[in-house]
SEDREN-344407 format. One record per residue (C-alpha): y, z, x; residue in three letters. Coordinates in steps of 0.25 Angstrom, whole numbers, plus 5000, padded with zeros to 4 digits. Example, Ala and Ser with C-alpha at 12.3 -4.5 7.8 and 13.67 -1.06 7.14 Angstrom:
<sites>
498250315049ala/499650295055ser/
</sites>
This chain:
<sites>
490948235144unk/490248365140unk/490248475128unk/490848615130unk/489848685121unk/490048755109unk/491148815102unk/490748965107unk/490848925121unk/492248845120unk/492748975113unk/492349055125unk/492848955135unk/494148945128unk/494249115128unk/494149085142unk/495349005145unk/496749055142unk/497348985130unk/496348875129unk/496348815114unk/497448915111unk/498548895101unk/499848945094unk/499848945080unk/500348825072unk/501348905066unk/502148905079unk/501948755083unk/502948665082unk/502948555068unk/502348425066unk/503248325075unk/503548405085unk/503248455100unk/502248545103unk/502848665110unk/504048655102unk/504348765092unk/504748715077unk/504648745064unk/503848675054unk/504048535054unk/504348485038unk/503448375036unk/504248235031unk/503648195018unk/503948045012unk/503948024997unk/502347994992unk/502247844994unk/501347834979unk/501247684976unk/500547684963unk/499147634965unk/499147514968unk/497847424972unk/497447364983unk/496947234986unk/496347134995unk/497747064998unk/498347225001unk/497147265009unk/497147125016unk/498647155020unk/498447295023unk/497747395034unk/497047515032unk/496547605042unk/495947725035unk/494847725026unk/494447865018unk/493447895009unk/493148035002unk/491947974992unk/491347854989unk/492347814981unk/493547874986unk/494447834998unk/495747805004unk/496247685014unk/497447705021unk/498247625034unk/499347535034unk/500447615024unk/499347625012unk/498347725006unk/497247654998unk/496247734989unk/494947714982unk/494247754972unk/493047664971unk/492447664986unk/493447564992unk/493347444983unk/494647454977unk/496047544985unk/497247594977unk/498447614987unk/498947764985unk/500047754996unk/501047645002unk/501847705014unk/502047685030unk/501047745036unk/499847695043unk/498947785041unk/497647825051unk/496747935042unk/496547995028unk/496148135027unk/495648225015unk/495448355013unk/495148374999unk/494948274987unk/496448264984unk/497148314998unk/497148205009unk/497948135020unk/498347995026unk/498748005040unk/499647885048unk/500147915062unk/501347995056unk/501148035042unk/500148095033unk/500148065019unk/499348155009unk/498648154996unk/498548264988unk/497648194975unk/496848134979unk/497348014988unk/498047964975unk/499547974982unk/499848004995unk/501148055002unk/501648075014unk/501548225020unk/502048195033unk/502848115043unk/502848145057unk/503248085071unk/502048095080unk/500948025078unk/499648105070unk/498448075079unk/497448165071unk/497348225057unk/496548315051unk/496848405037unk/495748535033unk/496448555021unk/497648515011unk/498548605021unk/497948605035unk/497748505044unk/498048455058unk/498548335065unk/498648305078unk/499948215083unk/500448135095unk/501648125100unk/503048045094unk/502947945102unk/501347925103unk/500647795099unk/499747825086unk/498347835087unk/497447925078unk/496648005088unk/497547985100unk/497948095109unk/498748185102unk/500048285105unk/499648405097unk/498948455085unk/499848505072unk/499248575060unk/499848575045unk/499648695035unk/500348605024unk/499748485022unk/500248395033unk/501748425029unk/501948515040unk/501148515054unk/501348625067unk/500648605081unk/499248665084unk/499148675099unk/497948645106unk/497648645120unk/497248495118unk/497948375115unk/497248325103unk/496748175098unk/496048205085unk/495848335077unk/495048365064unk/494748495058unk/493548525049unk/494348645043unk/495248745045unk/494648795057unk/493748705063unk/494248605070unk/494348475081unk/495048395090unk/494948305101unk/495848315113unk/496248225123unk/495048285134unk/494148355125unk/493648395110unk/494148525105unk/493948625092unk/494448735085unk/493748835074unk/495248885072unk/496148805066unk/496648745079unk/496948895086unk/495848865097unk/495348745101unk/494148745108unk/493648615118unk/492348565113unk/492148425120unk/492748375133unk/492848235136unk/492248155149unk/493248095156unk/493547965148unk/494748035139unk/494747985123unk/496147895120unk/495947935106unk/494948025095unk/494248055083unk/493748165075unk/492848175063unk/492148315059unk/490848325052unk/491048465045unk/491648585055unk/490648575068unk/490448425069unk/491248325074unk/491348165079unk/492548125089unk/492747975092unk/493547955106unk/494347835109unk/494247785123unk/494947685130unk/495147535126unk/495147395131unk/494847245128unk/494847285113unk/493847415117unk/493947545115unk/493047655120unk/492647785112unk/491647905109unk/491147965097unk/490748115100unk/489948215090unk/489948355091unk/489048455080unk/488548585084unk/487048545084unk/487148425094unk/488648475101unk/489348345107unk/488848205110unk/489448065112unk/488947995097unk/489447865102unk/490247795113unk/490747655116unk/491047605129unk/491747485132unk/491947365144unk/493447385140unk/493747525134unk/492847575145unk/492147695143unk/491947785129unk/492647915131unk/491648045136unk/490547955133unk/489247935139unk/488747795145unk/487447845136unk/488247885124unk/487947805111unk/488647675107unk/489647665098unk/490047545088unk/491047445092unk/492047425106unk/493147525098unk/493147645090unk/493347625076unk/493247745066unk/492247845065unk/491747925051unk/491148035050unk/490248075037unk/489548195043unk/489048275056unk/487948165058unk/488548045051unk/489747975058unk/490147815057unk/490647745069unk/491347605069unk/491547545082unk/492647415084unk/492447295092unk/493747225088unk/493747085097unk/492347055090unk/492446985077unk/494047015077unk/493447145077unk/492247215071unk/491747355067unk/490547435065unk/490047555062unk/488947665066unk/488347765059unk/487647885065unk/487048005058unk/486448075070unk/487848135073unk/488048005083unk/486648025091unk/486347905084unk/487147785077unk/486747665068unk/487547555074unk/487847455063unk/488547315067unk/489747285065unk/490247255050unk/490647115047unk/492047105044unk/492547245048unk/493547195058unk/494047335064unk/494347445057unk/495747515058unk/495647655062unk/494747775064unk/494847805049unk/494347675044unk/492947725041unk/492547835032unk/491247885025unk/491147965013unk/489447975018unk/488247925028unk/488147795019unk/489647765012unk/490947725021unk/492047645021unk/492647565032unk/494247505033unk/494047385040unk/495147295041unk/496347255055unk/497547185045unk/496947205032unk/496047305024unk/494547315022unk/493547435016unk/492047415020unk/491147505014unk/489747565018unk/488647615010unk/487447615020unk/488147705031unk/488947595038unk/487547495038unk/488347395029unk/489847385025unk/490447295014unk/491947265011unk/492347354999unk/493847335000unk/494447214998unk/493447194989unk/492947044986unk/493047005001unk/493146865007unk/492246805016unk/492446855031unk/491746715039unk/492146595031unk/492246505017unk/491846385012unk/492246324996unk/491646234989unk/492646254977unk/494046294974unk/493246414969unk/491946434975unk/491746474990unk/490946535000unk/491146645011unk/490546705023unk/490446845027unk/490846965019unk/491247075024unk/490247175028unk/489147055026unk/489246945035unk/488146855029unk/488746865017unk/488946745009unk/490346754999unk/490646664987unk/492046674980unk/492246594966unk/493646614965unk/494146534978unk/494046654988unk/494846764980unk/493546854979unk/492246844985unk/490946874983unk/489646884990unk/488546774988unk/487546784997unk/487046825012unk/486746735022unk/485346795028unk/485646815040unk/485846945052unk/487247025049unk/487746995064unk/489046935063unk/489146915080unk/489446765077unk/490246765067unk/491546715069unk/492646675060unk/492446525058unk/491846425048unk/490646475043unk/490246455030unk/490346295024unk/489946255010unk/489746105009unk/489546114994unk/489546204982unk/487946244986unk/487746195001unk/488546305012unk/488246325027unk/488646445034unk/488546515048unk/488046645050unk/487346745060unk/487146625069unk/486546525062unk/486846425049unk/486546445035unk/486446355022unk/486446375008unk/486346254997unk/486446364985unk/487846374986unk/487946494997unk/486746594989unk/485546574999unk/485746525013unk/484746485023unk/484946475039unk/484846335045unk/484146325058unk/485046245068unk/484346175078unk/484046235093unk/484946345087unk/484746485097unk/485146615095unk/486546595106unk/486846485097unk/488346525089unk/488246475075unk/489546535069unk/490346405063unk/489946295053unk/490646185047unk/490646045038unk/491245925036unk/490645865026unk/489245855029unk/489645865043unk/489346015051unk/489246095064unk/488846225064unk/489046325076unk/490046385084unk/491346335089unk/491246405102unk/489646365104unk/489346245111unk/488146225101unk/488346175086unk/487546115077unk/487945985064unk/487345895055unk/488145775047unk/487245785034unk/487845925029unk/486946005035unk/485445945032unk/485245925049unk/486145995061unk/486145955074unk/486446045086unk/487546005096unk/487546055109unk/488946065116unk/489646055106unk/490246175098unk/490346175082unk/491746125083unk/491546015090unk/490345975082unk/491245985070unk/492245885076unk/491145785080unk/490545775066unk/491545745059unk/492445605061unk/493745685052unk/493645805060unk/493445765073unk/494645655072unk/495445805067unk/494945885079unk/495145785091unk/496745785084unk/496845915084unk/496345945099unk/495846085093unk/494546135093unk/493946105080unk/493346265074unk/492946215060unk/493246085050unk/492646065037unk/492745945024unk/493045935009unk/493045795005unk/494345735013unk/494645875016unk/494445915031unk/494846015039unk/494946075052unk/494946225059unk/495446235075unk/495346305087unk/496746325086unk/496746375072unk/497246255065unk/496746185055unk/496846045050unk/496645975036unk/496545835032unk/496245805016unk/496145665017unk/494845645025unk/495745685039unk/496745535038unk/497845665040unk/497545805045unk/498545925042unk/498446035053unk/498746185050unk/498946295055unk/498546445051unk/499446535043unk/499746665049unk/498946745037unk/497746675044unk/497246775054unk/496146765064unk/496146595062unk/495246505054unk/493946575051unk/493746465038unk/494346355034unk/493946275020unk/494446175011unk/493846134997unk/495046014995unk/496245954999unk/496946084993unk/496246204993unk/495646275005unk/495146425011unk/495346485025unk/494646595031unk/495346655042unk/494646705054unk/494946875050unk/494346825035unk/495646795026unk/495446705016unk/496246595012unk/496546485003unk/497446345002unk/497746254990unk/498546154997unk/497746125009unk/497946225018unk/499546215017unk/499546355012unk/498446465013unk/498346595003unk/497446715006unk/496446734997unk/496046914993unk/
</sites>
């Protein structure tokens, strides 16, 4: 790894050698499409009628069943969401999305220009706006794969493209660089003595693009391309550019990937510090991160997720580490330019994000964050990425379990953004609201899906949370930890459970657990024996169920003669009449991730939490199951 100096010099070096960064002009190169070499006219873009839906809104239901993998923001109140054949806006800073645009594309970037001039970018298409992001049209339909996009002005802009019959993927190694002088109707190779990955122009000179063995710039509208940053010998598979102004610029570079890792770099170069390594992650499976030091920073994460830029300091990292809490994301900040970074934890209930565009900031303290692998969420930041909340669907459900004491009234665990909050709904799950917080650290490290919240009555509720059991007797507003005796630190506490007055709290998969047979006023600790074993022993009804079943027991609770039963094997079993006769179930394929919560109130009406947070309900004891919003 090593710089190549300033601009001065490289102008002198290239002088030196014949040809290098030389160019023909773009009127001569072939169209958009074709072979680089071959000599062709124009290439007339193919234009589809605008795809103008009148605006419709979107809700919890459409954004539950629908993936969106850009996220972009021009203000505090004004942005755009676009992914799986859709374009959303908002008005009001995210709480609420119109959808401007139904087609086939799945796009990958949103770009502005101007207030009113913008496009939408999928592997083969751009779509444009021209007020505003009110209606959008298709500008372009192409056969290669777009790689790389980057507009100066309503006219000009450049791309860069793979070939036919590449794979997609934004950043990967491209075939060539194109140009347009139209608006993205019409586009003509610019030839480079590189094979680009990622391109961004600050304007219509001064430009950057990162190339399959080095980093390269131009001060001449792509004529001369001069090499700036040569890379060690670990090669990039894939990159990123963001610009701060026309000197200053951040590069993410993708290594290599393996048992659900992936290496990378993130590079920062301005004219009064030049080049340096910002922040690097190496890994046991992706190996090493590309042109990066064993002393370089740490970055977030076992993955790349996106990186935003707000300025030449300021830049927001979020790192993936998808086989940990069915995947989980956090963000950094640094406002030294990457010499330093504030490495904030994960944030609860992000479960990956979808793209490299799936952060933006409109300033050092506001950003938005599209979270979300088979459905749609917004998170929003107003502390610099310190705390998220969920703006988007609005009213969200409880992430780590329910409990009802009513057909109405129940409680939740876990919203997201806030894992010791405590949820309350008064309309039977349809919309929640926050109550109270359980005291206690924000590290969610043993927080699994699972039972974890129980009310035995309308004011009395136990729950399990950063290691340890709380109570509340005021109906969920105050709770207080119970000590547990010869508790210790290695201890897992992640699982509690009633039958009656009957409970085990712990873990299914400790070997400790603790019970009490007078509703919680003594526990006793068992050793060798996990939670779901305890729950099986202290009850007659459910243990006669389990030993039928032959299935590990994960959870079980009581409602008068209503009892009922969670397994290993993701069954569940119900018995209204005091278990003479069991029903055995099975899930139903909406139920992804398994049983995270299971509850009945009666004969008739129960809730079922899944383990990826869907919420639903059942009036006919468990025959059928609705989704609740």
């Amino acid at each position: 790894m090593k710089s190549l100096g300033t601009v001065t010099v490289l102008t002198a070096l290239c002088a030196a050698l014949a040809g290098c960064g030389s160019v023909p002009s773009p009127s001569a190169a072939p169209p958009l499409g074709s072979s680089p070499g071959r000599s062709q006219g124009p290439a007339t873009a193919r234009r589809a009628e605008p795809v103008t839906p009148r605006a419709q809104q979107v809700s919890a239901s459409m954004a539950d069943a629908t993936t969106m993998s850009v996220i972009h923001f021009v203000s505090k109140s004004r942005g755009w969401l676009a992914g799986n054949g859709r374009i959303w806006m908002t008005t009001d800073g995210g709480a609420q999305w119109n959808q401007v645009y139904q087609g086939s594309a799945n796009f990958h970037g949103i770009q502005f220009v101007n207030p009113r001039t913008g496009w939408a970018w999928s592997d083969r298409t751009l779509t444009a706006t021209t007020d505003g992001g009110k209606i959008w049209h298709q500008q372009y339909r192409g056969v290669q794969p777009i790689i790389s996009f980057s507009m100066i002005s309503q006219r000009t802009g450049y791309a860069i493209l793979s070939t036919p019959s590449a794979p997609f993927s934004p950043g990967g190694p491209g075939n060539a660089l194109y140009v347009t002088n139209d608006g993205g109707e019409k586009w003509q190779v610019l030839g480079t003595p590189f094979h680009p990955m990622a391109i961004a122009f600050a304007n219509s000179q001064d430009g950057w693009a990162v190339g399959d063995s080095q980093i390269w710039r131009t001060t001449d509208a792509g004529r001369e391309w001069m090499p700036v940053y040569l890379y060690g010998t670990t090669l990039p598979m894939r990159a990123e550019l963001r610009l701060a102004g026309n000197d200053t610029v951040w590069v993410l570079l993708q290594g290599a990937s393996g048992m659900s890792q992936t290496s990378y770099t993130v590079l920062h170069y301005s004219p009064a510090h030049g080049w340096r390594v910002a922040a690097a992650k190496s890994t046991a499976g992706a190996g090493p991160a590309p042109d990066a030091p064993a002393t370089a920073p740490g970055a977030p994460g076992l993955a790349p997720g996106p990186l935003a830029v707000v300025n030449a300091t300021t830049a927001f990292l979020a790192g993936e580490s998808s086989a940990v809490n069915l995947g989980a994301t956090a963000v950094w900040r640094t406002q030294s330019g990457g010499a330093q970074w504030t490495a904030y934890p994960t944030i609860y209930g992000v479960n990956g994000t979808p793209g490299p565009e799936s952060l933006s900031f409109v300033s050092a303290k506001q950003g938005w964050l599209v979270s979300g692998l088979n459905a749609t969420q917004v998170f929003e930041t107003t502390t610099g990425g310190a705390s998220w909340h969920q703006v988007f669907p609005p009213s969200p459900a409880p992430m780590r379990g329910v409990s009802f004491v009513s057909p109405s009234t129940g409680y939740g665990l876990g919203e997201p953004g806030h894992p010791n909050a405590v949820m309350m709904t008064r309309d039977g799950g349809q919309r929640w609201s926050p109550l109270s917080a359980v005291p206690a650290s924000h590290d969610w490290q043993f927080d699994t899906p699972g039972s974890t919240i129980v009310f035995t009555h309308s004011e009395t509720g136990w729950l399990v949370r950063n290691n340890h059991l709380w109570h509340t007797a005021d109906g969920g507003k105050k709770w207080k930890p119970i000590p547990l005796p010869k508790w210790t630190a290695e201890d897992a506490v992640n699982a509690v459970s009633f039958v009656g007055g009957d409970g085990v709290v712990g873990s299914p998969s400790s070997d400790t657990c603790w019970w009490t047979v007078n509703a919680g006023q003594t526990w006793n600790r068992a050793q060798r024996e996990n939670s779901s074993q305890a729950l099986a022993d202290v009850n007659r009804v459910i243990n006669l169920e389990a030993n039928q079943i032959g299935q590990n027991l994960l959870a079980a609770g009581s409602s008068g003669p209503v009892y009922w039963t969670v397994f290993e094997n993701e069954t569940w079993a119900i018995t209204t009449n005091g278990g003479t006769e069991w029903t055995e179930h099975t899930l139903p394929a909406t139920v992804q991730g398994g049983i995270g919560t299971l509850d009945f109130l009666n004969v008739e009406d129960g809730w079922l939490e899944s383990g990826m947070g869907q919420l639903f309900f059942t009036h006919d004891s468990g025959v059928n199951w609705l989704s609740l919003p």
